[in-house]
C-alpha positions in Angstrom: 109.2 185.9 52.8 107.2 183.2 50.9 108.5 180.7 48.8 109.5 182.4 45.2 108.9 181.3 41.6 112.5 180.4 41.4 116.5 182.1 42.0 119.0 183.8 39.7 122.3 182.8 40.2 124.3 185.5 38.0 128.1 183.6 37.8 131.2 185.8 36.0 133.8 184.7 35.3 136.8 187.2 35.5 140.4 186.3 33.4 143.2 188.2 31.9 146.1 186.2 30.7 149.5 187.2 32.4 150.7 190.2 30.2 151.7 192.8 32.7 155.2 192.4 32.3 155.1 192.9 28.7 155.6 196.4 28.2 152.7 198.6 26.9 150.9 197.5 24.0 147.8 197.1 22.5 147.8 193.2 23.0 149.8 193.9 26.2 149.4 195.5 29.8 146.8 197.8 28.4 144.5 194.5 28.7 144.4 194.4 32.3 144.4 197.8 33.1 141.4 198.4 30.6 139.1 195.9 32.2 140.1 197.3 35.5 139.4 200.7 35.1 136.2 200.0 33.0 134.9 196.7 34.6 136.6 195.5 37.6 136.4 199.0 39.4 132.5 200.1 38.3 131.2 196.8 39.1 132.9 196.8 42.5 131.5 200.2 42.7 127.8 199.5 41.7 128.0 196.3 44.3 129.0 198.8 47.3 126.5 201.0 46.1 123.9 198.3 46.4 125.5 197.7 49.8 124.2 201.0 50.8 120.8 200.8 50.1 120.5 197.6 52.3 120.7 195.3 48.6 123.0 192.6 49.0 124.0 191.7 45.2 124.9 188.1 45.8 126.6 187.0 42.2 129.0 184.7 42.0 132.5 185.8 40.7 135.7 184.2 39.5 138.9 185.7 39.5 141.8 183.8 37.9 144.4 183.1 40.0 146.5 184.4 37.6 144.6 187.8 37.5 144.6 187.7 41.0 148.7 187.7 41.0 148.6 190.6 38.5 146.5 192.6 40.8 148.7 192.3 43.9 151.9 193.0 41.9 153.4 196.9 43.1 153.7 197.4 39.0 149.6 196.7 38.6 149.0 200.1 40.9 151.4 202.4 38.8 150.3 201.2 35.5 147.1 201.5 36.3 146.9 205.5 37.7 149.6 206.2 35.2 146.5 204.8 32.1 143.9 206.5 33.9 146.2 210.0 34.1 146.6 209.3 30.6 143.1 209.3 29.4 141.9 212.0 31.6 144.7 213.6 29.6 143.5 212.5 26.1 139.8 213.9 26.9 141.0 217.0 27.9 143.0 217.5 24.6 140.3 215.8 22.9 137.9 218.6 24.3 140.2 221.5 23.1 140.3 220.0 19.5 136.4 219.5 19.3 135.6 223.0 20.7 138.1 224.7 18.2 136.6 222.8 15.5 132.8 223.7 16.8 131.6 220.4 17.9 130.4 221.1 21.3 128.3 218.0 21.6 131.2 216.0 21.3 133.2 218.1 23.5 130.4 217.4 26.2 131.8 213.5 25.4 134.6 214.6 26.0 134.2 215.8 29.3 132.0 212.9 30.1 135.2 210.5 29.6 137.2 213.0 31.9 135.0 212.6 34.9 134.8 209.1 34.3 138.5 208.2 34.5 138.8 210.9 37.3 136.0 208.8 39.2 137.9 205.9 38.3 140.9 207.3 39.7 138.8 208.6 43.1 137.5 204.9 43.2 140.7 202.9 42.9 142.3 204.9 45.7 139.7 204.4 48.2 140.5 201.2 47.6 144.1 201.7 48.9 144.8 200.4 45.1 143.6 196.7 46.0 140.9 195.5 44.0 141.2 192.4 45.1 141.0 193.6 48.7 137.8 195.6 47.6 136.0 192.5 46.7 137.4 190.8 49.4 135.6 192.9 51.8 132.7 192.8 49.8 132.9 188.5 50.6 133.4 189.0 53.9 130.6 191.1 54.0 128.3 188.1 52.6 127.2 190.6 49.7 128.6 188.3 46.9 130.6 185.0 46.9 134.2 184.4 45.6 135.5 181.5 43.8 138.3 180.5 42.2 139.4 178.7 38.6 142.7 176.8 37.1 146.1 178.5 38.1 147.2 180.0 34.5 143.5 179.1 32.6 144.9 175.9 30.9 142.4 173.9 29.3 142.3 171.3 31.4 140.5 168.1 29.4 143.8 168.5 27.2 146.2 168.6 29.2 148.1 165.4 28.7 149.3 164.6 32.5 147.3 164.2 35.2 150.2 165.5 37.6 149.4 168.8 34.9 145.9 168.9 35.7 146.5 168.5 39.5 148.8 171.5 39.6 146.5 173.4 37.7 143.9 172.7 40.7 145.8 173.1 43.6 147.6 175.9 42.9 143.9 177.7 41.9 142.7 176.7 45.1 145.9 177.9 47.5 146.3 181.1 45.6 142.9 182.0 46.6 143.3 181.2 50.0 146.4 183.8 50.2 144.5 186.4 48.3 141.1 185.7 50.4 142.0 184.2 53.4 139.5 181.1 53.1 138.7 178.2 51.0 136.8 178.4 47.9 133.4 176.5 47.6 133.5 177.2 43.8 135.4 176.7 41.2 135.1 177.5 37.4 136.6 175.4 34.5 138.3 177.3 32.1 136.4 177.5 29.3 133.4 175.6 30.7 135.9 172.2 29.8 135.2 169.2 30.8 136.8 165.5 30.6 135.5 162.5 32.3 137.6 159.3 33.6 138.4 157.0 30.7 141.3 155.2 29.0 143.1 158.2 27.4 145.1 158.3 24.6 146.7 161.9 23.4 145.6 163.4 20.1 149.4 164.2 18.9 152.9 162.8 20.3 151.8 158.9 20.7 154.8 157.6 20.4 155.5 160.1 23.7 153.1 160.0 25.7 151.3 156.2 25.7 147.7 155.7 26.3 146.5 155.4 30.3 143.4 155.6 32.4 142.7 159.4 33.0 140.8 160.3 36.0 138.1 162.9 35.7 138.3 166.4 35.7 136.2 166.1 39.2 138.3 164.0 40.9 140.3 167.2 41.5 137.7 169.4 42.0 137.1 167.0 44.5 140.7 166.2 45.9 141.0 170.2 46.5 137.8 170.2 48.6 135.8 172.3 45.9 131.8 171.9 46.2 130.9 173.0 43.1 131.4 173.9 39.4 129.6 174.7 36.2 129.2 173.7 32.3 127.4 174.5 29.2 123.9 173.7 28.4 124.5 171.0 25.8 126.8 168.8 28.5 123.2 167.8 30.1 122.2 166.4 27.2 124.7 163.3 26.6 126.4 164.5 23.8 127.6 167.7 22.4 126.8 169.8 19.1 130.2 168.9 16.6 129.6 170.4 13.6 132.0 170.3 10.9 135.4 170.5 13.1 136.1 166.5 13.3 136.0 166.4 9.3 138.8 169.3 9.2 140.6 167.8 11.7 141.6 163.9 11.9 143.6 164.5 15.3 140.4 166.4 16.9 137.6 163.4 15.5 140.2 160.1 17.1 140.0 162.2 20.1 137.0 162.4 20.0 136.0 158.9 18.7 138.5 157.3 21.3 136.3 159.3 24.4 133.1 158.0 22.6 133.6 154.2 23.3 134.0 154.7 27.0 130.5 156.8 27.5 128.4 154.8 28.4 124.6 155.3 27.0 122.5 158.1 26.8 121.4 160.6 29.2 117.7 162.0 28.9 117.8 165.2 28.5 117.7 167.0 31.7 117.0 170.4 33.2 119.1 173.8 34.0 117.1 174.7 36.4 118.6 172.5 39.3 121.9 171.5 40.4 122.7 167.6 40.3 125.4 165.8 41.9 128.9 164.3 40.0 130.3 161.2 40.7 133.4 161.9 43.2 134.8 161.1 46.0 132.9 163.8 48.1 129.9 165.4 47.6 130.4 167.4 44.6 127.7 169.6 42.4 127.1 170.7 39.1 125.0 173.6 37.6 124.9 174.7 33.8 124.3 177.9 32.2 121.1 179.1 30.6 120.3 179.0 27.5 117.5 181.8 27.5 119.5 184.8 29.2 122.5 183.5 27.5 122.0 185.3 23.6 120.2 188.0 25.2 123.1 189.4 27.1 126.1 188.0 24.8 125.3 188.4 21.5 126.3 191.7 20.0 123.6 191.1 17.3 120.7 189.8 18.8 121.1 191.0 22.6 121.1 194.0 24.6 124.9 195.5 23.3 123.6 195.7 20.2 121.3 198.2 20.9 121.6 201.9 18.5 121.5 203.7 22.1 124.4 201.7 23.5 128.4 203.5 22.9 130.1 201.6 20.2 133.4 199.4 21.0 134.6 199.1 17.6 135.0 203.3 16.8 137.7 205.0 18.3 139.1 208.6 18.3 142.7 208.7 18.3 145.9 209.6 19.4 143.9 208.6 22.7 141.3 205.7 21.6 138.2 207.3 23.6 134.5 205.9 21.9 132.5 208.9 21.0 129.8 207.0 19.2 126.4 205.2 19.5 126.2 201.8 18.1 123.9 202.9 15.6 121.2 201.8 13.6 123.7 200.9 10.5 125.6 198.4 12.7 128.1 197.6 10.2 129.4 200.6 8.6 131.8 202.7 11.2 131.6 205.7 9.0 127.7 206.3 9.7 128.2 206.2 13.4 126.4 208.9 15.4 127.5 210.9 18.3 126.9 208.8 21.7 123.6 210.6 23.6 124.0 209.3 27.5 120.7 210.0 28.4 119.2 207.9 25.7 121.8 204.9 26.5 120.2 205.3 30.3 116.7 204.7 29.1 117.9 201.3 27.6 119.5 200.6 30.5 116.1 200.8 32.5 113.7 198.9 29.5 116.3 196.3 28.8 116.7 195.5 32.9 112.7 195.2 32.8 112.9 193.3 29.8 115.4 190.5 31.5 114.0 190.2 34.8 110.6 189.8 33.1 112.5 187.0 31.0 114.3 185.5 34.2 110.6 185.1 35.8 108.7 184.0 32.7 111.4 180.5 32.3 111.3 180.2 36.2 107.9 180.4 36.0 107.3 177.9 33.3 109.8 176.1 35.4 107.3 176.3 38.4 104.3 175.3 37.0 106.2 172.2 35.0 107.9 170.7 38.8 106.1 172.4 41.8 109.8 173.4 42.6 111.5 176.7 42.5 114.4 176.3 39.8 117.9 178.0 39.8 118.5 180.2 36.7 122.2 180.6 36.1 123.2 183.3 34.1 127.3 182.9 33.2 129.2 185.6 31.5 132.8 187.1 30.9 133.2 190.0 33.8 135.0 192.1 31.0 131.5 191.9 29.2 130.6 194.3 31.3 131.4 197.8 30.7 134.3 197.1 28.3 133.0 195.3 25.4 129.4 196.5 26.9 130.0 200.3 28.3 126.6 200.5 30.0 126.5 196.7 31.2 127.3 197.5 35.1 124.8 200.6 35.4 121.9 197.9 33.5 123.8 195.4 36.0 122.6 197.3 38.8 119.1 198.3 37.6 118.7 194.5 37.0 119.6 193.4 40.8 117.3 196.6 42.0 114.5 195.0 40.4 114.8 191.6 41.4 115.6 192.8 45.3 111.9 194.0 45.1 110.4 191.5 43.9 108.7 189.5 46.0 108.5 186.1 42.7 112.5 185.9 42.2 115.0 185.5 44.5 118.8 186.3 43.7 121.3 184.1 45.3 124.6 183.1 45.4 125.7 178.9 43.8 126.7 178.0 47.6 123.4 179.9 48.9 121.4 177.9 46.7 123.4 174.4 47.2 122.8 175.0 50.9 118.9 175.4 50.3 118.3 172.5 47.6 121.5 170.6 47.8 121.2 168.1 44.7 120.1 164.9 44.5 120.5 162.5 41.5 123.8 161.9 40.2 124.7 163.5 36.9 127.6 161.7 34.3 128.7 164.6 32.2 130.2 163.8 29.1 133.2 165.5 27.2 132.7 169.4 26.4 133.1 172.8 26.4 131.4 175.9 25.8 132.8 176.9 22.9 131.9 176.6 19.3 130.8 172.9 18.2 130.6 172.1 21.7 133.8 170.3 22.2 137.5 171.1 22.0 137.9 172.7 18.5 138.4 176.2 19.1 141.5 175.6 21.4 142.9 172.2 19.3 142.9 172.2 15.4 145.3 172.5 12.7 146.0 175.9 13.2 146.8 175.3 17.1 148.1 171.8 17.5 152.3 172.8 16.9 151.2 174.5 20.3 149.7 171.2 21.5 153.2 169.3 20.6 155.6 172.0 22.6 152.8 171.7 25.5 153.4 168.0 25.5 156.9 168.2 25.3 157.3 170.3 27.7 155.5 168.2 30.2 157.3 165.1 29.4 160.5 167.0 30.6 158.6 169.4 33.4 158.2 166.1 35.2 160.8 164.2 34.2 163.0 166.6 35.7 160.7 167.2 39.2 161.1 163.3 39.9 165.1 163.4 39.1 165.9 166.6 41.0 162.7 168.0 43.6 164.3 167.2 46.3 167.8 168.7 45.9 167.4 171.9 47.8 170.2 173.8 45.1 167.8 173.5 42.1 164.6 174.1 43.6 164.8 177.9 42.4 165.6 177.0 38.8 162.5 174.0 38.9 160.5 176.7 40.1 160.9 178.9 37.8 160.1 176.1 34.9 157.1 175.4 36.8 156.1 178.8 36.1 157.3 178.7 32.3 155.3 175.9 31.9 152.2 177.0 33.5 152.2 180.1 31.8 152.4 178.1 28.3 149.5 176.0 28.9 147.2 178.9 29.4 143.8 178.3 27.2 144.6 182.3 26.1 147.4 181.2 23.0 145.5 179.1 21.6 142.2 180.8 21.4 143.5 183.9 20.2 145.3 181.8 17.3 142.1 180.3 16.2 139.9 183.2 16.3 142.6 185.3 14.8 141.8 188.2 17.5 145.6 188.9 17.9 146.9 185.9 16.6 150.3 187.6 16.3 150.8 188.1 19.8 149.3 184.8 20.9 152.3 183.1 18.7 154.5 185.2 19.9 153.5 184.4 23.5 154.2 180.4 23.0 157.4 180.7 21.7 158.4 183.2 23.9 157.3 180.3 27.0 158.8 177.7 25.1 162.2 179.3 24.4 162.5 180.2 28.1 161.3 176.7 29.4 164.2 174.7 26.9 167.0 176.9 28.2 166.0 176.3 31.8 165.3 173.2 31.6 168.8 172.6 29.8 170.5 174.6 32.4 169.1 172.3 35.1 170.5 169.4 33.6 173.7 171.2 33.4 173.8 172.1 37.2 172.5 168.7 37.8 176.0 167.1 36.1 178.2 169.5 37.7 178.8 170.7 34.7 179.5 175.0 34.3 176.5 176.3 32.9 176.4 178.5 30.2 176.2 181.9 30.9 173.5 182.7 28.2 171.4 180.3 30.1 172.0 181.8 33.4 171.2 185.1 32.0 167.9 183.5 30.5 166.8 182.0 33.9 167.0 185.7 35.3 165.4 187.3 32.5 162.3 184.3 33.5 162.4 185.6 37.0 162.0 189.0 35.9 159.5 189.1 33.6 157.4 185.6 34.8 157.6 186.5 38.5 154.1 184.9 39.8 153.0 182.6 42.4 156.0 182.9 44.6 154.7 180.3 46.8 155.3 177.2 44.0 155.6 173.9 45.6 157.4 171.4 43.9 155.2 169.0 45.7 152.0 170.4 43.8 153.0 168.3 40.7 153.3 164.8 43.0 
């Protein structure tokens, strides 16, 4: 095969927060067995698919190690047939009501959404009910590459402790080894966040916490023998888009102020379309995301999902919350929605896949012609993008890796494929970022998030006050544990984005003090053990709920926090 214009490197990046012990609710398990049954299975199934014509689909995938222990649990299996069951069953009485009322086109819908949870159904147990195992196979099988991503999703560049952010790491990396029986090369941020080493100084809690040199967020990418990561767009550039967030939030702009005197200079502004090397210990690379491909898969207003053709998320039918409309050409008004037509959504399926490969090869082109080099286009996006939020996304996933298998410009690979044929060359100082909005930290720290900030704090303070008084005493290793896991499952990114963006702010509130009111009676009842003193049966009672309810990573060293 002669050289091509350039590679795609599609990266997703698949997360769910740990809810399935919380009972069924709208902001609870139904999150994880929704993206399972509408993105996690078809896009496992559209990859095998491609298997069988001889098309390897090499993307790049993340899977939380936190998802990854929901997946394994026994309860994952039997709440997952037990949802699909249940909307097979809502289809069927959504078909009886529909046909009694004279609306056979949307009883047709309705019968569509039958055969697609039943396929769901047929697909999950072929899979002997392990996902993970299915796209473990699919690994081993070199058709797409695995990689892995902070234990819980905690937002790592705020995370006060190094001995925090270390945890985070290793734990991501060792999980992944149990689930996938090898190392990761790969590893995504969470949220695309990045901190650098410099002389640190926490936003909130001072007087707690004092100011100390902070190593960079690579230094454990590094330490955990990861080869690679990625970051936005804007972190190439030197500096990073703030808008109006530092002005709202005096905490947020000293944070910010304090990182700015230890950059030092600059950068020019340099390329996505190659990897480049970090400063680290060991050889360690960095790509960053597109801009071009980015708003025209994403955005629900400008891209592809926002399409008439294309089902609409937002309108449900209920008891059983099935989507029997188009998007529409009146986007905003739910009312005017028109019946879904599948056979029109699978022509935009097929133009829209033309449209992108055409764009992937027009920027790797330009690329080309700039350098005399073949670039890497990386394309990132949320797996649950496609086919929940997006229902056609992994059929126009599919059409787009068909096109790009036959043609003979473009070259799909996976981030370790292409590291292995252009590993990078000039060194790279990223400064301070993330990909969300502004740039920088604001979505996840501001003044409707930082009482959040102050319990995380706390609760590291006394997470590791208590690890280095009592580690190594064999009796209250369970009980340390099982704070561990309280105060991983606190720090994850999920809270606080959901607070700011109001999505289910509720819940998200809910979820942090829930953490936090487990993590303080543990933590007391340690200290009670510790002094001999009888513990208080509340407490006791507390520490089983936690194991009940928080029961991940059963393999927890204490030594992970050293």
């Amino acid at each position: 095969m002669a050289q091509p214009l350039g590679y795609w490197v599609l990266v997703l990046h698949t997360h769910i927060p740990y809810v399935l012990s919380h009972g069924r609710s709208p902001h609870g398990t139904d999150w994880l067995v929704e993206s399972a049954s509408e993105c996690y299975l078809p896009l496992w199934e559209i990859t095998h698919r491609l298997q069988q014509e001889g098309i390897a689909a090499r993307y790049t995938i993340s899977f939380t190690p936190v998802l990854l222990e929901q997946l394994a649990h026994p309860a994952f299996a039997t709440e997952l047939k037990g949802y699909l069951a249940q909307k097979r069953a809502f289809a069927e009485q959504d078909a009886r009501a529909f046909l009694q009322q004279g609306e056979r086109w949307m009883a047709g819908l309705a019968y569509y959404w039958q055969r697609f949870y039943a396929h769901q159904e047929a697909v999950f147990e072929s899979l002997g009910s392990d996902i993970t195992g299915g796209f473990r196979t699919l690994q081993e099988a070199e058709q797409i590459e695995v990689i892995t991503s902070a234990a819980t999703h905690g937002y790592l560049p705020l995370i006060a402790h190094d001995e925090c952010v270390q945890a985070q790491v290793l734990l991501g990396v060792q999980t992944y080894q149990r689930h996938f029986g090898r190392a990761p090369d790969g590893f995504w941020l969470p949220e695309c966040a990045y901190r650098p080493g410099y002389r640190w100084e926490p936003p909130l809690l001072k007087s707690l916490i004092p100011p100390r040199e902070r190593a960079g967020v690579e230094a454990f990418l590094s330490n955990a023998d990861v080869h690679y990561f990625f970051v936005d767009t804007h972190m190439l550039r030197g500096g990073a888009p703030l808008g109006t967030y530092l002005e709202r939030f005096p905490a947020l702009a000293q944070l910010y102020k304090q990182f700015a005197q230890h950059y030092r200079g600059e950068q020019a502004e340099r390329s996505p379309y190659r990897a480049y090397r970090v400063p680290a210990p060991e050889t360690l690379a960095v790509f960053a995301r597109d801009p071009a491909t980015t708003v025209q898969v994403w955005s629900g207003e400008h891209g592809y999902p926002g399409d008439a053709r294309y089902l609409e998320f937002h309108k449900q039918h209920y008891p059983g919350r099935l989507r029997y409309w188009r998007v529409s050409e009146n986007k905003a008004d739910l009312a005017s929605k028109q019946p879904y037509v599948p056979y029109h959504a699978y022509e935009a399926i097929q133009s829209h896949a033309e449209h992108f490969v055409n764009l992937i090869k027009g920027v790797l082109g330009d690329y080309y012609r700039q350098t005399g080099t073949p670039g890497a286009l990386v394309s990132m996006y949320d797996t649950e993008l496609f086919g929940h939020w997006w229902h056609e996304g992994p059929e126009w996933l599919y059409a787009v890796i068909r096109r790009i298998a036959n043609d003979p410009e473009i070259e799909m690979l996976t981030a370790s494929a292409y590291l292995k044929r252009y590993p990078p060359k000039e060194t790279l100082f990223l400064p301070e970022g993330s990909w969300g909005e502004g740039g920088y930290h604001a979505i996840w720290l501001n003044e409707q998030t930082a009482w959040v900030w102050e319990r995380l704090y706390r609760a590291e303070v006394q997470f590791l006050t208590l690890v280095r008084q009592h580690g190594k005493e064999p009796a209250l290793q369970p009980y340390l544990q099982q704070l561990a896991r309280e105060l991983l499952l606190l720090q994850s990114s999920d809270w606080t984005f959901l607070i700011t963006t109001q999505s289910a702010r509720d819940y998200a509130e809910a979820r942090v003090h829930d953490h936090w009111r487990r993590f303080e009676g543990i933590a007391t009842l340690i200290e009670q053990l510790a002094g001999n003193r009888t513990p208080d049966p509340e407490l006791v009672a507390l520490y089983e709920e936690s194991r009940e309810r928080d029961a991940l990573f059963e393999e927890l060293p204490l030594d992970l926090w050293a």
